[in-house]
C-alpha positions as CSV (number, residue, x, y, z in Angstrom):
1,X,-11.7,13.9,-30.5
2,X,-9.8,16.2,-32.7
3,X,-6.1,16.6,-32.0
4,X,-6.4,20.2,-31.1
5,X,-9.4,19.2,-28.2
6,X,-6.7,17.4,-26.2
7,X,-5.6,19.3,-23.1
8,X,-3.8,16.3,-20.9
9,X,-4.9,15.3,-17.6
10,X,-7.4,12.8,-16.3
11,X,-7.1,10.0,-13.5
12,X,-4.8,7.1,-13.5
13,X,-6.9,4.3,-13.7
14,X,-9.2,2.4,-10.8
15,X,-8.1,2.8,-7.4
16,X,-6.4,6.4,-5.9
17,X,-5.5,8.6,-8.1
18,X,-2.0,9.8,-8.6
19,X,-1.4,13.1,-10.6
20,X,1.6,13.4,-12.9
21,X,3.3,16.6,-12.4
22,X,2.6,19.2,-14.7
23,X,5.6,21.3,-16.2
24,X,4.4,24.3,-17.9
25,X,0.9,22.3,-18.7
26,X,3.1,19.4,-19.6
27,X,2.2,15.8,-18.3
28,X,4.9,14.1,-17.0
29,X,5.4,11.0,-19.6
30,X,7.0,8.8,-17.2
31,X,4.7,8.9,-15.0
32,X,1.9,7.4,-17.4
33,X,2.0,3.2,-18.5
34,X,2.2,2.3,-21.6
35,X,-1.4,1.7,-21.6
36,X,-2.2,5.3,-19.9
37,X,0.1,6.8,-23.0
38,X,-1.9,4.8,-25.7
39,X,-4.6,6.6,-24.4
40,X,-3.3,10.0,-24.9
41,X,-1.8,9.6,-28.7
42,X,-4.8,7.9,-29.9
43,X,-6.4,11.1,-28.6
44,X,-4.2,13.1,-30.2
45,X,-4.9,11.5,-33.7
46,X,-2.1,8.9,-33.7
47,X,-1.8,5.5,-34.2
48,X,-1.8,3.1,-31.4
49,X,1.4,2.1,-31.9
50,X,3.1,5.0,-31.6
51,X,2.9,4.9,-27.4
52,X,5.2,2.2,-28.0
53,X,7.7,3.9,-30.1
54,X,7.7,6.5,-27.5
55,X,8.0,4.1,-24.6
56,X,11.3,2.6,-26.5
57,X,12.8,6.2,-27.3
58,X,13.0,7.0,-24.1
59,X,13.5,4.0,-22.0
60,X,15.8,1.8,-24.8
61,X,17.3,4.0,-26.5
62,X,17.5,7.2,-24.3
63,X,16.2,9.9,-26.1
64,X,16.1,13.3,-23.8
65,X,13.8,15.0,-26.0
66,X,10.9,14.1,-28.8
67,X,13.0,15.9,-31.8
68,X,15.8,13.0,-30.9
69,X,12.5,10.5,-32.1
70,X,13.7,10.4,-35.5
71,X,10.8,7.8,-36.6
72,X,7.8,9.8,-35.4
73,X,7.1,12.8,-38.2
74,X,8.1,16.1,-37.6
75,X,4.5,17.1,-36.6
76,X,3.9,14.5,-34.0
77,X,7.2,15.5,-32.5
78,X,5.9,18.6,-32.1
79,X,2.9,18.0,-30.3
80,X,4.2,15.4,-28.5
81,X,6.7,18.4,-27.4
82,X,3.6,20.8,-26.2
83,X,2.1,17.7,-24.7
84,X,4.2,16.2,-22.4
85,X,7.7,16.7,-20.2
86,X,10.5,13.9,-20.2
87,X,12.7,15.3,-17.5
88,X,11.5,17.8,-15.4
89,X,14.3,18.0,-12.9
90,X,17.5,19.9,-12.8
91,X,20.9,18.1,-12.0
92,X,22.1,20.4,-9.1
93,X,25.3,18.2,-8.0
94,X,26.9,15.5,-9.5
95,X,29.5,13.7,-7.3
96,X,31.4,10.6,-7.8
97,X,33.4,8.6,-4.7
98,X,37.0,7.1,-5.1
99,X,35.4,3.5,-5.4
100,X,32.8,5.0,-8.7
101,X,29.9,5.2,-6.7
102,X,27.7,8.0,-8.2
103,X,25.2,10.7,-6.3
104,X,23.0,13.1,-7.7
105,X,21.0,15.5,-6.3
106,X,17.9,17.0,-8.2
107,X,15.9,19.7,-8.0
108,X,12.3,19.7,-9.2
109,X,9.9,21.9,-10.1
110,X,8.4,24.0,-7.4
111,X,5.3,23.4,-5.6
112,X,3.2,25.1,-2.7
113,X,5.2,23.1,-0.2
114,X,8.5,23.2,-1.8
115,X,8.2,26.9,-3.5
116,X,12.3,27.0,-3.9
117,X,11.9,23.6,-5.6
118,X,12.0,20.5,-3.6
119,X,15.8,18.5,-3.3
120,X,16.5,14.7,-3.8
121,X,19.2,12.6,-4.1
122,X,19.6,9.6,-5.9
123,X,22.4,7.0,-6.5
124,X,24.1,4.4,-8.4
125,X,26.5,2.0,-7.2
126,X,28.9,-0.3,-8.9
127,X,29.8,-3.9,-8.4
128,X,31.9,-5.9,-10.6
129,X,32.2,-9.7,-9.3
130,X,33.9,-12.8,-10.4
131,X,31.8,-15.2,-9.8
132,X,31.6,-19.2,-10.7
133,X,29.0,-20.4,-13.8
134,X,27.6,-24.4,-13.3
135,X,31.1,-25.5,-15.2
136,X,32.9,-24.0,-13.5
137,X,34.0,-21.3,-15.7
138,X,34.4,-17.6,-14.0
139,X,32.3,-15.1,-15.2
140,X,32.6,-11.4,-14.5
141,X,28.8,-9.8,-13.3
142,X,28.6,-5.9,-13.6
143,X,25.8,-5.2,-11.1
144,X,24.5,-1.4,-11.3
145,X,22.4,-0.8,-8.5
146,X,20.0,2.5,-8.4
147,X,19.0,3.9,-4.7
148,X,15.6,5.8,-5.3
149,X,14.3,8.4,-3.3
150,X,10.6,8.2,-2.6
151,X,10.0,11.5,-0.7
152,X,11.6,15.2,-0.3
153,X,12.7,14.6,3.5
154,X,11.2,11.9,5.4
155,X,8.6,11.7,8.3
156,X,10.2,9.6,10.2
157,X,13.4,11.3,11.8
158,X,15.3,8.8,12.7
159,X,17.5,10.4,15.4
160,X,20.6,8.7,12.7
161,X,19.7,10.3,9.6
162,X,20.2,13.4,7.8
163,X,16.9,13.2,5.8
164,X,14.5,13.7,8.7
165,X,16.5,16.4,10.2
166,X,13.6,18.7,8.4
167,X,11.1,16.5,8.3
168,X,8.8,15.7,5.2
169,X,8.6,18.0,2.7
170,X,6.2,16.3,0.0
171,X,5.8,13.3,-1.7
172,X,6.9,12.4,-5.0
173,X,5.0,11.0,-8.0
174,X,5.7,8.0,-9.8
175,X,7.3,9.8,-12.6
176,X,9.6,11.6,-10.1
177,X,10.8,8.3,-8.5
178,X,10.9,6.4,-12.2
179,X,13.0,9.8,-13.3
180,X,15.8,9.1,-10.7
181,X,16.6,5.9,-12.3
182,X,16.4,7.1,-15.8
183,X,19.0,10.3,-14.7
184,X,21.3,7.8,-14.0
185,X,20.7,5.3,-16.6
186,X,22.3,8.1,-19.0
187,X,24.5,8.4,-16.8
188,X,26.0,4.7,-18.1
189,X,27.5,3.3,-21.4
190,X,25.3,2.8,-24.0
191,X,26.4,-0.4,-24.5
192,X,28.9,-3.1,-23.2
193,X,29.7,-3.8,-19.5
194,X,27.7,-1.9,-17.1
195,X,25.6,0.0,-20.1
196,X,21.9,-0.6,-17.8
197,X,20.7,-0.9,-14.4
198,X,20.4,-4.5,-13.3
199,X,19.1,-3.9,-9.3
200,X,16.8,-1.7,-7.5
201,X,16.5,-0.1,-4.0
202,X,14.2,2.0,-2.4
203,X,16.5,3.2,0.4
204,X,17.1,6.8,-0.7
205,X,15.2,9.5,1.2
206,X,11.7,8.9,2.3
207,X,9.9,6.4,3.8
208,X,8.5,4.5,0.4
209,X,5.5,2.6,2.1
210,X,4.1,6.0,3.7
211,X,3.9,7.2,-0.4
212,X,2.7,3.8,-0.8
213,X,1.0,4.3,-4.1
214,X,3.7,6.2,-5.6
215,X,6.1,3.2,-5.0
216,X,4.0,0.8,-6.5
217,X,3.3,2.7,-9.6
218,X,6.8,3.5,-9.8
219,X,8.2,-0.1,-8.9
220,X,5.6,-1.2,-11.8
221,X,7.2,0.7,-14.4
222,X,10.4,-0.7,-13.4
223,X,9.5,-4.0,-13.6
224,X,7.6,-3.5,-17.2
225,X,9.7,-4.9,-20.1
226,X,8.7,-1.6,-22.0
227,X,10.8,0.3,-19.5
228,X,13.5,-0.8,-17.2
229,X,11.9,-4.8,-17.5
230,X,13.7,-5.2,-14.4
231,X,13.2,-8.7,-12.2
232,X,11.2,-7.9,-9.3
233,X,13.5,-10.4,-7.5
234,X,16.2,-7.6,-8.1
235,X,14.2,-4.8,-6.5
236,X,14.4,-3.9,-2.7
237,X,11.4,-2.0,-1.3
238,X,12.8,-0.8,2.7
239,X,10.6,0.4,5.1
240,X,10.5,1.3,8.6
241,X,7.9,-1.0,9.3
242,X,4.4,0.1,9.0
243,X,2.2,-3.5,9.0
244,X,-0.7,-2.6,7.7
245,X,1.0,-1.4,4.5
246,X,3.6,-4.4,4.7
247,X,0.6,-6.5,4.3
248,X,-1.4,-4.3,1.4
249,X,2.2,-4.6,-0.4
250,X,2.1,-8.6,-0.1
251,X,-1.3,-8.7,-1.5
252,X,-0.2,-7.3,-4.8
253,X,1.8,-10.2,-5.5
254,X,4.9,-8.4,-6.7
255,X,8.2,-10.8,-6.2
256,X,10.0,-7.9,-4.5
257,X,11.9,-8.4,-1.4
258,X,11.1,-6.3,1.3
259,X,13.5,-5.5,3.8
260,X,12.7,-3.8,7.0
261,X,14.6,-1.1,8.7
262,X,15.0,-2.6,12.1
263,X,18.3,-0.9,13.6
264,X,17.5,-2.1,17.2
265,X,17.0,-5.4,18.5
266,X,14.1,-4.5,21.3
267,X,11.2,-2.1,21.5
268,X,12.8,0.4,24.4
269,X,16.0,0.9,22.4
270,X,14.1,0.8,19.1
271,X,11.8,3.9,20.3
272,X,14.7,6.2,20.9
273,X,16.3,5.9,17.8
274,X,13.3,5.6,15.4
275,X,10.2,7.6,16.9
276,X,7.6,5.8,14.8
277,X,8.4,2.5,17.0
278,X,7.1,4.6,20.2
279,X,3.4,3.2,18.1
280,X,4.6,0.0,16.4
281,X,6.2,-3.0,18.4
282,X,8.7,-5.4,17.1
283,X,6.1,-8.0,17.5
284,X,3.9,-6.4,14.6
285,X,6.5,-5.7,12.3
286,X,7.5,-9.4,12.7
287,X,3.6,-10.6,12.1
288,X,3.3,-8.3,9.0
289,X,6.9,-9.7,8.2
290,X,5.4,-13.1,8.1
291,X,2.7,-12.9,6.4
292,X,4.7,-11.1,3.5
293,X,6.2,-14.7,3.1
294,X,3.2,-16.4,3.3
295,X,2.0,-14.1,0.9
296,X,4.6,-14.2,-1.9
297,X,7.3,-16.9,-0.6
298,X,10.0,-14.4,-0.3
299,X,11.5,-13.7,2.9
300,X,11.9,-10.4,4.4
301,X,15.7,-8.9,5.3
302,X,16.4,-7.0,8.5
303,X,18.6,-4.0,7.8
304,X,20.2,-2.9,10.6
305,X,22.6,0.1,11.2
306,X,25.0,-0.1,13.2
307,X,25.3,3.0,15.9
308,X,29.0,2.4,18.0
309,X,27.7,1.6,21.9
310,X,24.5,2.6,20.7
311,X,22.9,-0.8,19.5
312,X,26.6,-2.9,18.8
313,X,26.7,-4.6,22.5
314,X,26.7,-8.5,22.3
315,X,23.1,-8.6,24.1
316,X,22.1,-6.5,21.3
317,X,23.4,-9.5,18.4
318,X,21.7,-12.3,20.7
319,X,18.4,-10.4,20.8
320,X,18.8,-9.4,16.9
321,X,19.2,-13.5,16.6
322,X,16.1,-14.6,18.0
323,X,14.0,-12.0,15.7
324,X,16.0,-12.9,12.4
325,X,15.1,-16.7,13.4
326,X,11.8,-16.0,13.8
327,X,11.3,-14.5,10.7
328,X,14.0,-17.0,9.0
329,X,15.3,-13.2,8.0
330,X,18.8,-12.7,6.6
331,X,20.0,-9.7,8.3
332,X,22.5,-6.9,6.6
333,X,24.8,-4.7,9.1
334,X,25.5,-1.9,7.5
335,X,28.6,0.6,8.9
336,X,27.0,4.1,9.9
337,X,28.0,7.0,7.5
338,X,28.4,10.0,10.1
339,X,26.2,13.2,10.0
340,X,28.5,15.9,11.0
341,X,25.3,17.8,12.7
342,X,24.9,14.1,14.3
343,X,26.5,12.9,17.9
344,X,26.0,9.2,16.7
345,X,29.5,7.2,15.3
346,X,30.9,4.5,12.9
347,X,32.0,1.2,14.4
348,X,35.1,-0.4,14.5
349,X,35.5,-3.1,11.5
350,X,36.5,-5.4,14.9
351,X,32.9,-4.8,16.4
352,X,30.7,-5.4,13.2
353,X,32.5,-8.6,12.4
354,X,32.4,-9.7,16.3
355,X,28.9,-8.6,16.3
356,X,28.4,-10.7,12.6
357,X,30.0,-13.5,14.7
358,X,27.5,-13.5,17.3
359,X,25.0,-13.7,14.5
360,X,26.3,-16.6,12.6
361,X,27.2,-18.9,15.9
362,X,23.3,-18.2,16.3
363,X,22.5,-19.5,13.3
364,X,21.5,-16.4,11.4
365,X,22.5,-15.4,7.5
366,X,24.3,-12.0,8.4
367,X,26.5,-9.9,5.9
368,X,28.5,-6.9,6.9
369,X,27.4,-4.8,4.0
370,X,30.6,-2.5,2.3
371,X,30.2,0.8,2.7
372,X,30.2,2.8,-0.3
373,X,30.5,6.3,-1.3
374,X,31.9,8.1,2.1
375,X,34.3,9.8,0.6
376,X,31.1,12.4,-1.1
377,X,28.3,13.0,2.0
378,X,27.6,9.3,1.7
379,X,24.3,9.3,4.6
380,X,20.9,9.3,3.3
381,X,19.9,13.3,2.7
382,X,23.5,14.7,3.3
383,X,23.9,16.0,0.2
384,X,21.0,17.9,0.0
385,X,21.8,20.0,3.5
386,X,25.3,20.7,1.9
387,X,23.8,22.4,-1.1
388,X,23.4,26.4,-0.7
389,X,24.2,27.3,-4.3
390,X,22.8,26.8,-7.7
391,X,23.1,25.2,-11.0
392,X,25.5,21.5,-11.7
393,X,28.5,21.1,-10.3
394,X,30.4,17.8,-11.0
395,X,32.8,16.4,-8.3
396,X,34.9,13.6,-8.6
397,X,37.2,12.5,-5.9
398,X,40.2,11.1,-6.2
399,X,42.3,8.4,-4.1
400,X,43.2,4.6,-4.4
């Protein structure tokens, strides 16, 4: 095939396909593996291993555009340019909270559903630890954890969260997801502490297991050492709880953990909160749940939101106990970030620690999670309903 016969396109290997988006005619490069982008230079007329120079351009050493691939001649640059998109989003806001965590919402290109351009956020949070080595040196760990976004709005509407209040717009392609994480990777030091993303989270807006293919081609791609080459033991994949995708996802044998959205401790209370769990009982979620650990030997984690006199009553820990037992879960209680348009509240630091308690005399691995980021429309799609202008705007708040 001559180099001028190549128009882009095609499928994405066996299985469903998953179409890269197209910007102007451009395919979206990181949505393609290096295998997939072999494919297209060879077509081109280039040499094998120039998919691999690519791949470390943009991943290692951050190039935003092909003219910044100094190594690749001036000609390939070019058509690489005509070929293919590296970001195809626009930074709309960029905030940063008191305590460094960073959000930023993105616009992408628009689409029948999302004409105006559909709105994610995605976000990176800090944590520098001392911690203890095996002689008992101390050794400071600079964690950079990325929260991903796997939808624009989410189906579920969880009567909590901001995201749902509009309900799904569309789903986003691998490249889109894999794109969040690479926004934010420039958004680091090129080198020395902090300079990469060590941890993963699927917990932005969405629902990842209802884009379920999108996630996985996305988490892949994290995971590959010519990209993120991120451990898979570092990567959280939440859901709501839909079995029959909990247990597709254990068959692929990824080492992800998979943590389930649970945020009420029976099926009653469960159903008003979360309207998917009107059709799915605690008792499936906590099948699937187990056979993702027969599966891949990693146990699930129960995240679970804490709503004041909602789902915080002692009854409610003592019921939460006997599902994280049976599912030898750990269990993460995470403080509610208020939605202004929302009549739900934060808890008290006295009743997540009491309700922790509870937990712990049960014999339960619980952690009150910190709560991050308030101070800059911390909840899950908050962001996005405060924007009504356009272009960046870069926000950084101040205090102790």
């Amino acid at each position: 095939m001559k180099r001028s016969d190549w128009r882009g396109g095609g499928s994405m290997g066996s299985g469903t396909a998953i179409i890269g988006v197209m910007t102007e005619s451009k395919e979206h490069l990181l949505s393609l593996s290096l295998d997939e982008l072999t494919e297209r230079v060879l077509a081109l007329g280039m040499p094998k291993f120039r998919a691999a120079q690519i791949m470390e351009w943009v991943y290692q050493k951050r190039a935003a555009s092909f003219e910044e691939m100094t190594n690749l001649s001036k000609g390939d640059r070019a058509l690489l340019g005509e070929k293919f998109a590296i970001f195809t989003s626009e930074i709309v806001r960029n905030v940063t909270s008191s305590d460094g965590t960073q959000k930023i919402l993105l616009r992408w290109p628009a689409t029948e559903k999302s004409p105006e351009g559909g709105l994610t956020e995605t976000v990176m949070i800090p944590m520098d630890d001392d911690q203890c080595d095996n002689f008992g040196n101390t050794v400071v760990t600079h964690r950079r954890t990325a929260c991903l976004s796997t939808q624009v709005g989410c189906p579920v509407k969880c009567a909590f969260c901001a995201s749902g209040l509009e309900g799904l717009k569309e789903n986003l392609t691998p490249g889109q997801v894999v794109e969040q994480a690479l926004r934010l990777t420039h958004m680091l030091p090129k080198e020395g502490p902090g300079h990469r993303i060590t941890n993963i989270v699927f917990m932005g807006m969405g629902e990842p297991l209802a884009n379920f293919d999108t996630t996985v081609a996305a988490l892949k791609t994290l995971m590959a050492p010519w990209a993120f080459h991120i451990s898979g033991r570092k990567i959280t994949v939440s859901t709501v709880g839909l079995p029959p995708q909990m247990k597709r996802f254990a068959e692929l044998g990824l080492t992800a953990t998979l943590a389930i959205s649970l945020h009420a401790p029976n099926d009653e209370l469960r159903s008003q909160i979360i309207p998917w769990a009107e059709k799915i009982s605690i008792t499936q979620l906590v099948d699937a749940g187990k056979y993702y650990f027969e599966k891949t030997g990693r146990e699930v984690t129960l995240e679970y939101i804490m709503l004041d006199g909602v789902n915080t009553l002692p009854e409610h820990a003592r019921q939460l106990a006997t599902i994280a037992k049976l599912l030898r879960a750990n269990v993460n209680l995470i403080y509610y970030n208020e939605v202004p348009e929302l009549e739900f509240k934060r808890p008290t630091g006295q009743t997540m620690f009491a309700f922790q308690n509870t937990l712990r005399s049960a014999g339960v691995n619980a952690h009150v999670r910190k709560s991050r980021g308030r101070d800059i429309a911390a909840a899950c799609g908050q962001l996005a309903r405060q924007d009504k202008g356009k272009g960046v705007v870069q926000v950084t708040v101040s205090g102790a």
